[in-house]
C-alpha positions in Angstrom: 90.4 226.7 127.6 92.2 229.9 128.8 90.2 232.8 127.7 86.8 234.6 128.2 84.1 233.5 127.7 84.9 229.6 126.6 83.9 228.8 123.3 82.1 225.4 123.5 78.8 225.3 125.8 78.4 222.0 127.3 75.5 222.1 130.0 72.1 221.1 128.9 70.3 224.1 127.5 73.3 225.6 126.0 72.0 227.9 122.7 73.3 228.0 119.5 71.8 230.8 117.4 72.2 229.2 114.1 73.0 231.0 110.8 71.7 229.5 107.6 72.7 226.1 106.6 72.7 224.7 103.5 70.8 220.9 102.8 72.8 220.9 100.2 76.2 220.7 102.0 74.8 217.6 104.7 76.7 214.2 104.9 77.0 211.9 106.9 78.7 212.2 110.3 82.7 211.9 110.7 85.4 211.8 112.6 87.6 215.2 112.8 90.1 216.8 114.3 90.2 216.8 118.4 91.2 220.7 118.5 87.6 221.2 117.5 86.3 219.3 120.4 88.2 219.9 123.3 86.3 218.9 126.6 87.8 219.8 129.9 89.1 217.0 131.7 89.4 216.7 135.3 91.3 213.7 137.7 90.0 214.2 141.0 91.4 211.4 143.3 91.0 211.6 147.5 92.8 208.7 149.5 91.5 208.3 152.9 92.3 204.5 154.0 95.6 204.1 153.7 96.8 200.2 154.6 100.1 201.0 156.3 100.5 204.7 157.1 97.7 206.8 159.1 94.4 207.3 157.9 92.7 210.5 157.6 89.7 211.8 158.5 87.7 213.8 155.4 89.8 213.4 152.1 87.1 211.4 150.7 84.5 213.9 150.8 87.0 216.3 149.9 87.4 214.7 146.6 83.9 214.1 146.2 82.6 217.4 146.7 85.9 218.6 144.3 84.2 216.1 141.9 80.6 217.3 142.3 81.6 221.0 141.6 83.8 219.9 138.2 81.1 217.7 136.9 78.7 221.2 137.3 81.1 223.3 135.3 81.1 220.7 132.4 84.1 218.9 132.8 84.6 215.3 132.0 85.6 213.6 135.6 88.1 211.1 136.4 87.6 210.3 139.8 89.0 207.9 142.1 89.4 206.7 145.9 91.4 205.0 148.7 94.2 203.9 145.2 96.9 201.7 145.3 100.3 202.1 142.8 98.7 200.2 140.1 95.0 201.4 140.5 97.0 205.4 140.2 98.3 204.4 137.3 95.3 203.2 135.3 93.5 206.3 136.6 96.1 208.7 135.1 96.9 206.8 131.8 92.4 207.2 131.3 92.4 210.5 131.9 95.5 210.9 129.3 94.0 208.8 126.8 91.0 211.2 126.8 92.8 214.8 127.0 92.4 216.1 123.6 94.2 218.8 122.2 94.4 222.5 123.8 91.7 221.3 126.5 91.9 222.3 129.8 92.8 220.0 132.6 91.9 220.2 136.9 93.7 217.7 138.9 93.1 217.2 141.9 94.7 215.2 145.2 93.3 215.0 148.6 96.0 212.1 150.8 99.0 212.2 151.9 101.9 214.1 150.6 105.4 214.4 151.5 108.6 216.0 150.5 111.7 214.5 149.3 114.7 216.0 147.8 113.6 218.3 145.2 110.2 216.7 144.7 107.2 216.0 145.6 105.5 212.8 146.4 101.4 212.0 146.7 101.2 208.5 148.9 98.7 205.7 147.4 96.8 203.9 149.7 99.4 200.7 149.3 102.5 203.3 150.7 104.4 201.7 153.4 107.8 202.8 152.3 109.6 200.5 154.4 112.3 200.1 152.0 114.8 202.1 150.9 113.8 201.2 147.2 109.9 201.1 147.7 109.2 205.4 146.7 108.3 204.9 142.8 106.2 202.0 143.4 103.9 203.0 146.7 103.8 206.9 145.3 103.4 209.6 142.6 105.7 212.6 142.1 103.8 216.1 141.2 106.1 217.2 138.5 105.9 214.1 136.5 102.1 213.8 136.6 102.0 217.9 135.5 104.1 216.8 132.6 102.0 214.1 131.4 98.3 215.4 131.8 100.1 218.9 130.7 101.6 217.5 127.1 98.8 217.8 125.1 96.4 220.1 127.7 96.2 224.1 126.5 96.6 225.3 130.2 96.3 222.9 133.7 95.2 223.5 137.1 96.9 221.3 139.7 95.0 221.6 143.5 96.5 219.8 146.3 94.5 219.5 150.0 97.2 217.0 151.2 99.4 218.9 153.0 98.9 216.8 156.7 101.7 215.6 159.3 104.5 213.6 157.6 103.4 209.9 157.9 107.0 208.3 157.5 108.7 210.4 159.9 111.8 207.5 159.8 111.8 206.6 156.1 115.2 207.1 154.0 114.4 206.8 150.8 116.1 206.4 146.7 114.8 209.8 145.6 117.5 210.5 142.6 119.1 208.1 140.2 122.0 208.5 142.9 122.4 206.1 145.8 122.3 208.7 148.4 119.1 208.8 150.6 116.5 211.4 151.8 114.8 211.7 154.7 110.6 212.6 154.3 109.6 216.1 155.5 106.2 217.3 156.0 104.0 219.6 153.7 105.2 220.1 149.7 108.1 222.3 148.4 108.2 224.8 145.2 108.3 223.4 141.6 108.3 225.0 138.4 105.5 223.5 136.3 105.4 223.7 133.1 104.1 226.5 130.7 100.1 228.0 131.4 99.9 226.0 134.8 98.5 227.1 137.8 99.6 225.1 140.8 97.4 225.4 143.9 98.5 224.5 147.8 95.6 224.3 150.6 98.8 225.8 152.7 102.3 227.1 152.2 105.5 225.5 151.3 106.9 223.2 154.0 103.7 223.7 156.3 100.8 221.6 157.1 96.9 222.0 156.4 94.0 221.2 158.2 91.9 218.1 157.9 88.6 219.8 159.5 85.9 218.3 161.6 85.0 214.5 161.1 82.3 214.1 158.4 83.0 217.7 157.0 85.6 218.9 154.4 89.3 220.6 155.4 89.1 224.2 155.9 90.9 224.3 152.2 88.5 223.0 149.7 85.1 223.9 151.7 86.8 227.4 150.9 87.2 226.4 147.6 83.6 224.4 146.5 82.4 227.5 148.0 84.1 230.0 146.2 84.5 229.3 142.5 80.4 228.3 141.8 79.8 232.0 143.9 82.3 233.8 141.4 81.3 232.7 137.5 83.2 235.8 136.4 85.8 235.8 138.4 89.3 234.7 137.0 90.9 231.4 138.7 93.8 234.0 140.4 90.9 236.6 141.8 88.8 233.8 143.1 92.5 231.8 145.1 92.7 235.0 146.8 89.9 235.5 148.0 90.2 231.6 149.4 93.5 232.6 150.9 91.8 235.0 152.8 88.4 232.9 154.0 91.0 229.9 154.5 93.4 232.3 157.1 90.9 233.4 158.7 88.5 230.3 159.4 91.8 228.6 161.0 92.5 231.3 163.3 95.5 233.0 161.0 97.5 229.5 160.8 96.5 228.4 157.4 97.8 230.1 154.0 97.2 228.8 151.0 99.5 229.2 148.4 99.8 229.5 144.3 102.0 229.3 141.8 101.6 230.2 138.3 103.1 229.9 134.9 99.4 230.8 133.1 100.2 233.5 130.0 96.4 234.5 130.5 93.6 234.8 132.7 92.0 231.1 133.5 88.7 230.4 134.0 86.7 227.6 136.3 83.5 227.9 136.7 80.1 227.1 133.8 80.4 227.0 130.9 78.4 229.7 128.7 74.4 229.0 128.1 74.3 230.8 125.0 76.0 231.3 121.9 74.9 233.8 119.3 75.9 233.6 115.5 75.2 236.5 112.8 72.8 235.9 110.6 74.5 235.0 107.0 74.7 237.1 104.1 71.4 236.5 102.3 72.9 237.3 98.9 75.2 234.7 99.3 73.1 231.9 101.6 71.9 229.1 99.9 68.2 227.8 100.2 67.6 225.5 103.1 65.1 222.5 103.1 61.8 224.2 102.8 60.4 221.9 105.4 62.8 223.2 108.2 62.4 221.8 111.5 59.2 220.6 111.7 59.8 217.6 109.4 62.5 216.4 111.7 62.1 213.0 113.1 61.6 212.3 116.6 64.8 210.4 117.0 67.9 210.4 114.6 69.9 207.2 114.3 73.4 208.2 113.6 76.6 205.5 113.1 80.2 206.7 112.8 83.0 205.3 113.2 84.4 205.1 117.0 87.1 208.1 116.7 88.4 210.8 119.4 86.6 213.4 117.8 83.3 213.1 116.0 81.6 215.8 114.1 77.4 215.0 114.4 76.4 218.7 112.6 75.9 217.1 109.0 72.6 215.0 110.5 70.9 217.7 111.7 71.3 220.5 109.2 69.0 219.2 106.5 66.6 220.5 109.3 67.5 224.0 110.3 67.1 227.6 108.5 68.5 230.9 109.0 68.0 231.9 112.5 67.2 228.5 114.0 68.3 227.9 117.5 69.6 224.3 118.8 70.2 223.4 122.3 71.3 220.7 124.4 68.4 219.6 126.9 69.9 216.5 127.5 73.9 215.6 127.5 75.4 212.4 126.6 76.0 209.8 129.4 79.5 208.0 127.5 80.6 211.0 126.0 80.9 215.4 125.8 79.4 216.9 123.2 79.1 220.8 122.6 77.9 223.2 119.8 80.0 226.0 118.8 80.3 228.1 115.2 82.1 226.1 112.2 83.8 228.0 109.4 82.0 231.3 108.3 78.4 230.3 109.3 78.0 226.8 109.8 77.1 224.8 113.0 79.3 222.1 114.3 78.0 219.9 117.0 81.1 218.0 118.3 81.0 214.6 120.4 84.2 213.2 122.6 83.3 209.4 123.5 85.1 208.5 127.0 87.6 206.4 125.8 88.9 203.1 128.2 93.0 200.8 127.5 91.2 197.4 126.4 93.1 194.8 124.8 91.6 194.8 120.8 91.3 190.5 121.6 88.9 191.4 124.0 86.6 194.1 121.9 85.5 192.3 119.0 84.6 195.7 117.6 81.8 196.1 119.8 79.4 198.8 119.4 79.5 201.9 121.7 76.0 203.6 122.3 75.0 207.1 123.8 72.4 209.5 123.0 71.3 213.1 123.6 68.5 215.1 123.0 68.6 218.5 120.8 65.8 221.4 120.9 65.4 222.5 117.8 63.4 226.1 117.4 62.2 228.1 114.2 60.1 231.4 115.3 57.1 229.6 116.9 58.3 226.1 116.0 59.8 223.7 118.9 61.1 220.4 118.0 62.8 217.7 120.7 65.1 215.2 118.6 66.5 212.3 120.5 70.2 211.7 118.9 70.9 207.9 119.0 74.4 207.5 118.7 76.6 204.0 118.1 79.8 203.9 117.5 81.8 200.9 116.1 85.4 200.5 116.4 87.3 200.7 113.0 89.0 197.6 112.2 92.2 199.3 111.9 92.1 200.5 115.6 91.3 196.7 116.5 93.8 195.2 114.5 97.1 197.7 114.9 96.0 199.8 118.1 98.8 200.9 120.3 99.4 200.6 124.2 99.6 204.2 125.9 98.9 205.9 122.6 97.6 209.6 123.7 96.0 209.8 120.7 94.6 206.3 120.0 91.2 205.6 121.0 92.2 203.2 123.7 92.0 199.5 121.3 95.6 198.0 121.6 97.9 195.2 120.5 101.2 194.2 121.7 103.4 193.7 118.4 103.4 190.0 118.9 99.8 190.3 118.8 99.1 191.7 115.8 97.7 189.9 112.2 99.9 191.8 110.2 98.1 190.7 106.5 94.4 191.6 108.6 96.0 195.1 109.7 97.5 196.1 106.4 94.5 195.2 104.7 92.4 197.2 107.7 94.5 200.5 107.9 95.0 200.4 104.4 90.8 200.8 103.9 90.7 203.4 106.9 93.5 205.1 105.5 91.7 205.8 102.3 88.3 206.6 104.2 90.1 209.1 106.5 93.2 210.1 105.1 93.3 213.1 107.6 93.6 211.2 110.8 97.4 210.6 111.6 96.6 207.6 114.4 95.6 205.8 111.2 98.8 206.1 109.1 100.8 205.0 112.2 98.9 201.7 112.9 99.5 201.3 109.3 103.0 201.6 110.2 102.9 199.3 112.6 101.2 196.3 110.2 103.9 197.1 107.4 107.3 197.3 110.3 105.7 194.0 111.7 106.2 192.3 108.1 109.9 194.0 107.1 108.7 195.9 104.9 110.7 198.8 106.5 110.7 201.7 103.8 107.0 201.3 102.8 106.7 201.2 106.9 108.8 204.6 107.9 106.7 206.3 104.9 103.4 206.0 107.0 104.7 207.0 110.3 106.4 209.9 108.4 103.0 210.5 107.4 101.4 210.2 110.8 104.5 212.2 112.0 103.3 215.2 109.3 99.8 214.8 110.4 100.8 215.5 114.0 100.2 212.1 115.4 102.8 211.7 118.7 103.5 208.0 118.9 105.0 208.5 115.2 107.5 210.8 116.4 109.3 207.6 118.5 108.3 205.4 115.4 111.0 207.1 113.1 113.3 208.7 115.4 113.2 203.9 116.3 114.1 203.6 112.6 116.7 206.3 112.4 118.9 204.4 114.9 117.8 200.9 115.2 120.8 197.9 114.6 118.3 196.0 113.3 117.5 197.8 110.0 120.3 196.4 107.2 121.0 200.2 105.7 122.6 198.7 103.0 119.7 197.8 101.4 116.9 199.5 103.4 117.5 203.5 102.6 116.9 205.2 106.0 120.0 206.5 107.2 121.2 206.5 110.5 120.4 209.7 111.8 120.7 210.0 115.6 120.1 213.8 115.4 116.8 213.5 113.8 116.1 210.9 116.1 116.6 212.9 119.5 115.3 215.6 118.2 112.3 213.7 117.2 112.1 212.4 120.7 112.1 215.5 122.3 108.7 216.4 120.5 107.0 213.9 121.9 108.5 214.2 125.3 107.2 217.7 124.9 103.5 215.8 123.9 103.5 213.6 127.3 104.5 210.1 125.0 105.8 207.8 127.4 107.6 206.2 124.3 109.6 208.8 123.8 110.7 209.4 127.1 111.7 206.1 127.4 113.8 206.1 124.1 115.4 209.2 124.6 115.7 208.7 128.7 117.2 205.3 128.6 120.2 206.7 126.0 120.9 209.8 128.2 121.2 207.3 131.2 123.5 204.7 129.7 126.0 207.2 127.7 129.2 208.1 129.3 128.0 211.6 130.0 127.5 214.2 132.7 126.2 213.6 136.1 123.1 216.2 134.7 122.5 213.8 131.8 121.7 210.9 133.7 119.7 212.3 136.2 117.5 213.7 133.4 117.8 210.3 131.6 116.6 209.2 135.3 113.6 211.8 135.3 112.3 210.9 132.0 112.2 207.5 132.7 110.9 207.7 136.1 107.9 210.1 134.2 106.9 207.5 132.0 106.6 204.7 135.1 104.3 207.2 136.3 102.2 205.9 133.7 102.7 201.8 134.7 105.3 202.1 131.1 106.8 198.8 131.5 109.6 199.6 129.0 110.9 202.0 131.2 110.9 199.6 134.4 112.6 197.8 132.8 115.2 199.8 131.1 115.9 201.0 135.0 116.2 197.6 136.3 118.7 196.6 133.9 120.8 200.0 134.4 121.0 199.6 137.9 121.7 195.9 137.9 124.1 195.4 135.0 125.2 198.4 133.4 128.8 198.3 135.9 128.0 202.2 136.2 129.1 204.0 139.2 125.4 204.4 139.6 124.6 200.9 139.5 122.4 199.6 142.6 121.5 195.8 142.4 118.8 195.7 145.0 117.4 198.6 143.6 117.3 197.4 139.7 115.7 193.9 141.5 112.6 195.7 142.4 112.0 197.7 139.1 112.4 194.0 137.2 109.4 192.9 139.9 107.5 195.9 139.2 107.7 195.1 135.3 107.2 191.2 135.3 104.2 191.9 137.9 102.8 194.1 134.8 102.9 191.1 132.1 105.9 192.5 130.7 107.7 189.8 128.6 110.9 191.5 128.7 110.3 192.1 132.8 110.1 188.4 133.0 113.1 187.4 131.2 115.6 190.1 133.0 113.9 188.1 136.3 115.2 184.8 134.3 118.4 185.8 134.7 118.7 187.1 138.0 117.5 183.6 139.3 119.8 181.9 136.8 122.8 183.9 137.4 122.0 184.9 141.3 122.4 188.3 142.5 120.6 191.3 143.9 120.0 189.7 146.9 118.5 186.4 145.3 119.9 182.9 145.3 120.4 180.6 141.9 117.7 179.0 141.1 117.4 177.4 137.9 114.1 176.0 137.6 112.7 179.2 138.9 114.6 180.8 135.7 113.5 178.2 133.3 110.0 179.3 133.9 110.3 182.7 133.9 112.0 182.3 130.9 109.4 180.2 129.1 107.1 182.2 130.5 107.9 185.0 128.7 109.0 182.8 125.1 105.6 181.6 125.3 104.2 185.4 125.6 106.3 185.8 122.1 110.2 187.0 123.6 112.3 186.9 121.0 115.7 185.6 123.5 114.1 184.1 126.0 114.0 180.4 124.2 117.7 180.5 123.6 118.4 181.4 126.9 116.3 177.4 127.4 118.1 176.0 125.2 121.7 177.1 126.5 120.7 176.6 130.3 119.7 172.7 129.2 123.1 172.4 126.9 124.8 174.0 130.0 123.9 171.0 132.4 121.2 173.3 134.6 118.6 171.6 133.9 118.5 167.9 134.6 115.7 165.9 132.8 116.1 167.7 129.5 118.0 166.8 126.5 119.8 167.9 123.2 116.3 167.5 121.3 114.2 169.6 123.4 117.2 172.2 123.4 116.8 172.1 119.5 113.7 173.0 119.8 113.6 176.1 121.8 117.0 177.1 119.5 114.4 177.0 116.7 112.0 179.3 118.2 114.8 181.4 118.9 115.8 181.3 115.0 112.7 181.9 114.0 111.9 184.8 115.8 115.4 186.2 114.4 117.8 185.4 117.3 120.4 184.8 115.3 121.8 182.3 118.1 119.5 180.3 118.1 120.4 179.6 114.6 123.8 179.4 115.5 123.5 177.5 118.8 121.0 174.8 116.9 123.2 173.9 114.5 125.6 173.0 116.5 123.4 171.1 119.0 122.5 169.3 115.3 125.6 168.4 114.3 127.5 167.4 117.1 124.3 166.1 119.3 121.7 165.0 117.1 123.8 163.7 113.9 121.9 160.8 114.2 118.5 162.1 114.0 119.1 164.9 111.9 120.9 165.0 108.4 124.2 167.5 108.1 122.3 169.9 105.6 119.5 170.6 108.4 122.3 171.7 110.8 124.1 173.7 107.7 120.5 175.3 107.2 120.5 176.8 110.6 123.8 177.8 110.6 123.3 180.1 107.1 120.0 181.6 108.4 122.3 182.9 111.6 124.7 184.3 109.3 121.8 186.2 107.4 121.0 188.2 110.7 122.5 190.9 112.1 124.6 189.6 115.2 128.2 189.4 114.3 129.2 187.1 116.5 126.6 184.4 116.4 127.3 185.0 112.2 131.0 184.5 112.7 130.1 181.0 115.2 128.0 180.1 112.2 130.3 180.3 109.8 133.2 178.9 112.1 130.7 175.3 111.9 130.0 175.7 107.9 133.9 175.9 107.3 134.5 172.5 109.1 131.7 170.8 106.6 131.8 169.4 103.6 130.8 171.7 100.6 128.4 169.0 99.6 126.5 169.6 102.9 126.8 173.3 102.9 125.2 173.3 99.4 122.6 170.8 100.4 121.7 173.2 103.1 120.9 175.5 100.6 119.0 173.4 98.8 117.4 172.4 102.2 116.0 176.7 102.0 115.0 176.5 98.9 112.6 173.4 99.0 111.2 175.2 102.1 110.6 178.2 100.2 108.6 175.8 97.4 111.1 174.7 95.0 110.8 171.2 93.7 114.4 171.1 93.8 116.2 167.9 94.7 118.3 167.9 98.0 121.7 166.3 96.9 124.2 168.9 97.7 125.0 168.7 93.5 124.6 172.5 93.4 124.5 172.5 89.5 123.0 174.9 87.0 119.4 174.0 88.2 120.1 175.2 91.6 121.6 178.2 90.7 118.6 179.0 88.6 116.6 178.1 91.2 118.4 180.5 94.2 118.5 183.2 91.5 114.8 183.4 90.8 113.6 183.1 94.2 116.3 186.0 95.0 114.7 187.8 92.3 111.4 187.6 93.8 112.1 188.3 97.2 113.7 191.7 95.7 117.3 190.9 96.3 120.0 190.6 93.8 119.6 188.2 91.3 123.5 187.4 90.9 124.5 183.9 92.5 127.7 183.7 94.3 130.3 181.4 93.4 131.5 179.8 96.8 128.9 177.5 98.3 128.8 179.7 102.2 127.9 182.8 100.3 124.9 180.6 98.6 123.6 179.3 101.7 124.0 183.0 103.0 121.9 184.5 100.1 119.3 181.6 100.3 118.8 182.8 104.2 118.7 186.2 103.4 115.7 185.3 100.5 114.0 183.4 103.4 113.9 186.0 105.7 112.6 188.1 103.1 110.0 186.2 102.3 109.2 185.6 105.8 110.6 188.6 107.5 111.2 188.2 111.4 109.4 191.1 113.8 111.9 193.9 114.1 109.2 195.5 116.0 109.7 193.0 118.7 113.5 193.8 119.2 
């Protein structure tokens, strides 16, 4: 909110003076857009007890009293105290989740906080910073969190009481994507923040504040809780100054707070408005109300609606209400903000926000969320009290195709390996056609139709989504505008990397961590300027802000592997740690084969790599059980054998490594030939060819050219009888098989026209298979 007076009340007793409202136009409650319910948000955090550094003396009740003051203005409070890395993290992606649309957002840090290089870093209570490599995992940088808590926020306040003595006066410390190290200074420097913010220091750049008496609150934000409840009126800049001046002088001219500002307008913190007065409407065109009015409202209203960031409540109540009827708020929701404000032309919408929480969808079971508030209702002489029950049930959709870190999800999520993709088509196909309006929808579509190969029909409903303004949906087609793994001979999205970074750039611009990562990890890898990476470096580093495991990981590997100048072992080690600490799958496997391989500081150690490896197999990698099955082909791993390689090459295959197709057929053949017949391994072998990995296809047709046609063909067969044709397996491939591969092509959508050489059979016969049973691109 960045204008005066705010538009939405939201204390109990706020007053609506309500126009008429038709019964005629009531339905039930819905869920609409966020932009019409845009609580303020606050993240207040104070660390005190720090476990390796200093303690300090009143940061907690700093905080709390920063936290007391918010929740009195009406802002939604995400509060937290004495925070590790990981407990940060959660914190910030909460708050995130639950920023809606041009809102206004206070955050607010009372710790430690130190300088280096060009940024600025806020210590957790875990900081020891021992290590040259330890800074992104034991802080969190100001700039980044602006960006994310500012990319869907209308305006930001940012107010930092940690300005005390440097607590690492020895550490050196990886600051940049460079190798070169920095030295921690005391007190925070200047940083641009981004547009319609309004950065607040308790002192100025490069000095140190005051912690105050013990038991008390720092000279700073006494100043400050003081202040802004004495000065309703008063714009955000007027009220800083006249801190600046209380602070100065109450600490004997030493302290001086400090601002910077990118606001475009006057900014406002303080109550929101009691009262909000709407013209009466035009009786010549006002429609009869219910000529019960008020006092036939019922003493409680029941009201069910879908779980959804923004819910509209307005259409339960104005059966009830007449021209000139006032409503207002004696009693605010517990789980949630609501606020009544003027509709379109005369109408009353009553808005609720539920706090939304990250949960894993396995563990919801679309349980029902409850709240309730209580309305005043009055009509001349007439006073009616309505209690507003409200529960909320999660859409099935949202359980069944929710995304991790989606801002505008409602916090349900599945990891792609987790998903029922027949359940969530079904499920975002219904909610779809309910709410048509509500992009989040048409991307978790997406998501159910990508998961089954069904590619086209897939970038359709993010391009949908993407219209509808929803942000993930921006990474989900800039994904299939570049991808590998999308066949654009036969699927028609063109490869577009243009559209794609462009794309990405949106939602960098919205605070998605998905794009940052996409777009971040491309600018670091290319052969490009020494600007290019670093800002590849930034907006990867942004989205680890946010515990984004992706982006670990994408680090680790760059500064392990990539042979750039840039490349620092030690220092990719401890981002792959950081990621496989998360759960990541992919986190675990790059640890696979640093333990395999040796390096970075750590010796081979093969069984420690087989387990990491099936560790993250089991958790659904789609590599990670080849890598198994060449480490026990290899000799490393004594105790196994060629069977139990075969299998893991299978899981491979089936997942759509294209080596493990490759690898497994070979392991049949030349291993296994007397357990398992030649077509089996011929089988495997035209399944690799049928995905896109040149090599493994070109291994995999190396093997087929060295066996008979008879097998090659029986392989074929060997396909088809798994698809569920009653064909015979005799490697006779006669005009019955060739009907048979034609029709099954036919119906997978391919062409129906059989090829004459028996490798390009087998081939087509794979490529029906896959098809019919498509692998998860989305897990690629």
């Amino acid at each position: 909110m960045t204008a005066l007076p705010p538009k939405r009340p939201a204390l109990a007793a706020a007053v609506l003076a309500l126009a008429l409202l038709p019964a005629a136009a009531a339905q039930a409650a819905f869920e609409t857009s966020e932009r019409g319910a845009a609580p303020e948000t606050a993240i207040v955090i104070g660390i005190q007890d720090y476990d390796h550094v200093s303690d300090l003396t009143n940061t907690r009740k700093d905080a709390e009293a920063m936290a007391e003051m918010l929740k009195s203005f009406g802002y939604t409070v995400y509060e937290g105290y004495d925070l590790d890395k990981r407990g940060f993290e959660a914190l910030l992606r909460q708050a995130a989740l639950n920023i809606r649309d041009g809102s206004q957002v206070f955050f607010y840090y009372a710790g430690h906080g130190i300088q280096l290089g060009r940024r600025n870093y806020l210590l957790t209570s875990d900081a020891e910073l021992s290590g040259i490599h330890d800074l992104p995992f034991q802080s969190v940088t100001l700039d980044r969190v602006s960006a994310i808590l500012g990319g869907k926020a209308g305006s930001q306040i940012l107010m930092l009481d940690s300005c005390r003595d440097n607590p690492v006066p020895q550490a050196k410390l990886n600051a940049e994507v460079g190798a070169q190290l920095y030295e921690a200074r005391e007190g925070f420097d200047v940083f641009r923040p981004p547009l319609n913010t309004l950065v607040a220091f308790s002192t100025s750049p490069g000095a140190t504040a005051l912690d105050g008496e013990p038991g008390g609150n720092s000279p700073y934000t006494a100043s400050v809780v003081r202040h802004f409840p004495a000065s309703p009126d008063e714009d955000a800049m007027t009220v800083l100054a006249a801190i600046r001046s209380d602070v100065y002088s109450s600490t004997g001219n030493t302290q001086v707070p400090w601002e910077s500002s990118t606001l475009m307008q006057k900014i406002y913190l303080r109550p929101a408005e009691r009262s909000l007065n709407i013209a009466a409407a035009d009786p010549d065109t006002a429609m009869e109300a219910s000529s019960s009015g008020i006092s036939q409202i019922p003493a409680e209203l029941s009201v069910k609606v879908p779980l959804g960031r923004a819910l509209e409540l307005a259409p339960e109540i104005s059966p009830y209400v007449q021209a000139g009827t006032t409503v207002s708020i004696v009693e605010t929701p517990s789980a949630g903000v609501t606020s009544l404000q003027s509709g379109d032309g005369s109408a009353l919408s009553l808005s609720y926000a539920p706090k939304l929480s990250e949960l894993p969808a396995r563990k919801d079971g679309g349980q029902v969320r409850k709240d309730r508030m209580v309305l005043r209702l009055a009509q001349a002489d007439v006073v009616r009290d309505v209690t507003v029950n409200l529960e909320m049930i999660a859409r099935q959709c949202d359980l069944e195709a929710g995304d991790l870190l989606d801002p505008q999800g409602v916090g349900l999520y599945r990891y792609p390996n987790e998903i029922d993709l027949k359940a969530a088509e079904t499920a975002c196909r219904e909610a779809v056609e309910a709410a048509p309006g509500i992009g989040r929808l048409h991307y978790q579509l997406g998501r159910a139709l990508q998961g089954q190969g069904r590619l086209m029909e897939a970038y359709e409903a993010f391009e949908k989504a993407a219209e509808l303004g929803h942000v993930r949906a921006y990474n989900a087609v800039a994904y299939l505008h570049v991808t590998p793994n999308v066949d654009r001979e036969t699927v028609p999205i063109p490869y577009n990397l243009d559209k794609a970074f462009a794309l990405w750039d949106k939602g960098i611009e919205a605070g998605d961590p998905f794009s940052m990562h996409a777009r971040g990890k491309r600018l670091l890898r290319k052969d490009g300027t020494p600007e290019e990476k670093q800002r590849g470096f930034d907006l990867l580093s942004r989205a680890v802000e946010l515990g984004h495991t992706y982006a670990l990981n994408e680090l680790g590997v760059f500064f392990l592997w990539s042979g750039d100048e840039l490349a620092q072992p030690a220092r990719g080690l401890s981002y792959l740690e950081a990621s496989a600490g998360r759960g990541d799958i992919y986190g675990t496997a790059n640890l696979g084969y640093v333990y395999r391989d040796g390096g970075a500081g750590r010796p081979v150690d093969k069984e420690k790599a087989r387990s990491l490896f099936a560790e993250a197999a089991q958790l659904g990698h789609p590599h990670a059980p080849g890598e198994i099955g060449r480490m026990i082909m290899n000799g490393d791993l004594p105790g196994s054998d060629a069977a139990e390689a075969l299998e893991w090459y299978d899981m491979g295959l089936a997942r759509g490594d294209a080596w493990g197709g490759a690898n497994g057929a070979w392991v049949a053949l030349n291993r296994l030939s007397d357990r398992i017949p030649p077509h089996a391994a011929a089988a495997r072998a035209g399944k690799a060819m049928a995905l896109n990995d040149p090599d493994a296809r070109a291994a995999a047709q190396d093997l087929l050219e060295s066996m008979p046609e008879t097998d090659v063909a029986a392989g074929t067969q060997s396909i088809l009888r798994q698809l569920g044709s009653g064909i015979a397996i005799d490697g006779q491939f006669g005009p019955a098989s060739r009907r048979e591969l034609g029709n099954w092509a036919r119906e997978a959508g391919l062409p129906a026209t059989v090829p004459e050489d028996a490798i390009s059979q087998l081939q087509l016969a794979a490529q029906v298979h896959f098809a019919l049973n498509p692998i998860r691109q989305d897990l690629f």
